[in-house]
N, C-alpha and C positions, 0 to 999 in steps of 0.2 A: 708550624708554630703559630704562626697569625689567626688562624681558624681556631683553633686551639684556645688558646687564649686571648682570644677577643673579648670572651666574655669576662677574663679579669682584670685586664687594664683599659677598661673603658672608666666615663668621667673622669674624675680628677684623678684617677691613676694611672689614666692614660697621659699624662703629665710626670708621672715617676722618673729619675733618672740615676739613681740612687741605688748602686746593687743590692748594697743591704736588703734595701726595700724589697728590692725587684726578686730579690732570693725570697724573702719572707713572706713574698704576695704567693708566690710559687707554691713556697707550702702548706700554707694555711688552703689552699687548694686541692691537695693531695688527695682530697677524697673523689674529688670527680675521675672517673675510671680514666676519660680521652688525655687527663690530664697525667696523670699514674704511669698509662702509656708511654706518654712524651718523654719523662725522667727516665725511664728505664731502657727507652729507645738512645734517648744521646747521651746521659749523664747530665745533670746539676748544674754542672759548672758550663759547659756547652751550653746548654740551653738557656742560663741567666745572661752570657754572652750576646747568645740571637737574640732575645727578648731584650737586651740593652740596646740594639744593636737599632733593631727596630722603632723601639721607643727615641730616642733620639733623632731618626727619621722621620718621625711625628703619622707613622704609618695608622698610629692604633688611633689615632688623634681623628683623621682623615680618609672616612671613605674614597675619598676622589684620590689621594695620595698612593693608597691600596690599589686603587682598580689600576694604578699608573704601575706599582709596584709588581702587582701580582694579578696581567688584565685579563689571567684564563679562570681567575675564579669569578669573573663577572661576564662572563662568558655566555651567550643560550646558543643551545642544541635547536638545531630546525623546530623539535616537538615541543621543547620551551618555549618558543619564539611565539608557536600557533598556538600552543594553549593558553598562552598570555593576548595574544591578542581576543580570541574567543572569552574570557574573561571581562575583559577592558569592552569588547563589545558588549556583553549580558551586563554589566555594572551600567552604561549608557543609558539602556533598556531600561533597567531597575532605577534607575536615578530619573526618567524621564515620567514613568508609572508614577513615583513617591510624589512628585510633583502636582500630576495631573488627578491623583486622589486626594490630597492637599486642599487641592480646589474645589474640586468636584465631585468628594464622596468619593470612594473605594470602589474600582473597577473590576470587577472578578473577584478570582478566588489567589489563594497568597503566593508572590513568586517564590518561584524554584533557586537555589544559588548554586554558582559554582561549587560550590566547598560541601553541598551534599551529596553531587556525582563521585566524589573521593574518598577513600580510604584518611590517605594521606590531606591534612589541611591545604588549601591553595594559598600562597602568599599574596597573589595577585588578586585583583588589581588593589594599590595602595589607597590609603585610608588613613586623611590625620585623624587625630584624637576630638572626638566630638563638640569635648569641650573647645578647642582651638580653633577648628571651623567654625564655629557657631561665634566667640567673640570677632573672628576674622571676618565673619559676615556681619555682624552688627557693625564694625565697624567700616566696610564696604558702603552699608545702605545710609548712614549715617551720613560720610561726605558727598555721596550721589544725591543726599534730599538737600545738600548745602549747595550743590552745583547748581542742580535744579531751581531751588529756588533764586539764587542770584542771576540766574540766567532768567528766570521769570521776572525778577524787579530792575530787570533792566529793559526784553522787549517786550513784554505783557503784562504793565504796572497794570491794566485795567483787570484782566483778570483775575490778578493775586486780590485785589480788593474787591472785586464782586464775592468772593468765595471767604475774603477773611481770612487769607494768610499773610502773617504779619512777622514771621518767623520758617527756619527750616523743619523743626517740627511740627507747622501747622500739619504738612501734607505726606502720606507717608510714600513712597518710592513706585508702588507699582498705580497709585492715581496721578502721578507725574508722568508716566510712560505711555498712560492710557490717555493723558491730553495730549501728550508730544505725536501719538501716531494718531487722532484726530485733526490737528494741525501741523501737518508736516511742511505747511509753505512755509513755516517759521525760521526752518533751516534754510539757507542759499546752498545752491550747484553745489560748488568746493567743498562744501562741508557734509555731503551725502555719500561720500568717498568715504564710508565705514566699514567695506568689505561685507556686509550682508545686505539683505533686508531690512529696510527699518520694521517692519513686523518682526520679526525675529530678532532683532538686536533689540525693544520693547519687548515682546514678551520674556525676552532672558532678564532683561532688566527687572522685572513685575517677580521672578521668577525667585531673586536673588533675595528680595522681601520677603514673599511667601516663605522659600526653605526657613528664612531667619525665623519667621514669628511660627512654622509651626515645627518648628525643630526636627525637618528633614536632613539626616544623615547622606552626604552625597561621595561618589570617588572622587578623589584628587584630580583625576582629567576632568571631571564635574566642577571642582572647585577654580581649573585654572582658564576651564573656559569664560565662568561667571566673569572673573578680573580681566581678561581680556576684553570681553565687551561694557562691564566698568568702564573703562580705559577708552574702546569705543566712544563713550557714551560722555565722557566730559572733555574727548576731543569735541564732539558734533557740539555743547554745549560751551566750547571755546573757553574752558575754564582751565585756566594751566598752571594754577597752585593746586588746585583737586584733582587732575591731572599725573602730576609729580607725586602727588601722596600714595595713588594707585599704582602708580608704577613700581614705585620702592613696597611696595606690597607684595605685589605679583613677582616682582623678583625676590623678595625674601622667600615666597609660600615656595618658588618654583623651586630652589634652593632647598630649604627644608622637605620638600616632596621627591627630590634628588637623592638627599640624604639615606632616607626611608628606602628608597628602591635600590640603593647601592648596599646598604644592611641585608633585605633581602636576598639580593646575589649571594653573598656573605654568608648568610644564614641556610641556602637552599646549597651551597658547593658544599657546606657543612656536613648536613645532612645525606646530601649524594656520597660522603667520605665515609659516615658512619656505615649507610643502608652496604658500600659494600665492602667492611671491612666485618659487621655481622654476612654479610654474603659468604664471604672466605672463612669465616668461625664456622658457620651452618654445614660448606663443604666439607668441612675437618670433621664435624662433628658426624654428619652423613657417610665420611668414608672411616673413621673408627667404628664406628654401627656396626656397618655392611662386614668390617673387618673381624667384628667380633662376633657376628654372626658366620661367617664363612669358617673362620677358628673352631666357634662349637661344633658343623657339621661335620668337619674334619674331624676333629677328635671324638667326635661321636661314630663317626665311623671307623677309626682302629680300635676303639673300645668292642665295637661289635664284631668286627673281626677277631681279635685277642678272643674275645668269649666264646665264639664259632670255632675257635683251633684248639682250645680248652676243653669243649665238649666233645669233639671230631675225638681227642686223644683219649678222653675219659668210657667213650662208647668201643674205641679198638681193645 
């Protein structure tokens, strides 16, 4: 029932509680075959029950409530497991390439993707919507040039004024990363405890610009790595209101990125329910075939008998 209609009491109907309602949404649905199915499988009245029953549980509300409800359809198979990770590694690759072409001109020839080794589309790896990423990252590089520069007008008043920034927009994000890893004595001991390299926690930084200004699309692990070294990056900078702002970022994105990959599950147990309930039609249908062909030779052979014992009697 949840697979099922998922796809009718989402948004604000997924708020429904209302039988009336919840009968009316039902039918005005009737045309979708899986749904057809469903009514003639339990009856009307049963099934406006579970789908109350549900709704009320705020199941349809709540991926995470679902995966709690029903944890085998969020489920992977050892072969899901690997072909998602294989995925989530080639997206890495790909997100690292978009990058480095960015930069520096177009390296080779065009990558290959997952989803053209398949028949079937691969849902993996996740991907917000470009538009979202893209203000998400504006507004990423936006308080990292605020960090930056207050943390420059405060130990390096000389330098913001040799250069003539007199604001967070003088400078834009990835010329901030590229003074900070030429002067790295500027940070003390304790605060070099960022878990990488400052070369690699800089150039993610630099990196985080570049995607923005040349509207590189990157994966959600691509996305949740950038905020995490964000976050990196206005600890080392000792800023703890820019800080704060990253964090509740990174937890909303990781949340919304949650979201997305619990639909998925959702959407992929879906599919695995269709592919083999046409599996079992395609049997039925392969063995009335077979059926009806094994009928014709039968009765194509007492026909020719009959005729053989007809003529046998007509020649005595």
């Amino acid at each position: 029932v949840y697979l099922t209609l998922k796809k009718v009491f989402k948004g604000p109907n997924a708020g429904v509680r209302r039988m009336s309602v919840i009968r009316k949404l039902i039918n005005e649905n009737q045309q979708h075959e899986d749904i057809a199915a469903l009514i003639n499988k339990h009856n009307e009245d049963i099934l406006c029950n579970v789908t109350r029953k549900l709704l009320t549980e705020q199941i349809f509300e709540s991926t995470l409530k679902a995966k709690m409800r029903f944890p085998e359809i969020f489920s992977e198979s050892p072969a899901q497991s690997a072909h998602r990770e294989a995925s989530d590694a080639e997206a890495a690759r790909n997100d690292t390439k978009a990058m480095q072409d960015a930069v520096q001109g177009p390296q080779g020839g065009p990558t290959n993707t997952t989803q053209s080794l398949h028949h079937t589309p691969s849902l993996f790896p996740v991907y917000l919507p470009f538009r979202t990423q893209h203000y998400l990252l504006l507004k990423v590089q936006a308080i990292l040039e605020r960090a930056c520069f207050e943390f420059g007008r405060r130990i390096m008043p000389d330098f913001l004024k040799e250069h003539g920034w007199d604001c967070p927009e003088c400078a834009e994000l990835n010329l901030w990363a590229y003074d900070f890893l030429r002067h790295q004595d500027l940070f003390s001991e304790e605060e070099r405890s960022v878990g990488k390299p400052y070369a690699d926690l800089f150039r993610s930084v630099a990196h985080i610009r570049h995607t923005a200004v040349h509207r590189i699309s990157l994966s959600a692990m691509g996305i949740e790595q950038f905020l995490l070294d964000a976050e990196s990056l206005a600890m080392l900078l000792n800023n703890e209101e820019c800080l704060n702002l990253l964090t509740k970022l990174r937890q909303s994105t990781q949340s919304a990125i949650e979201e997305l990959e619990r639909n998925k599950h959702v959407l992929r147990s879906k599919l695995e329910d269709t592919l083999k309930r046409v599996a079992a039609q395609r049997a039925e249908f392969d063995r009335l075939q077979n059926a009806a062909v094994t009928e014709m030779v039968k009765e194509d052979g007492e026909y020719q008998a009959f005729a053989g014992t007809n003529l046998e009697q007509a020649i005595e």
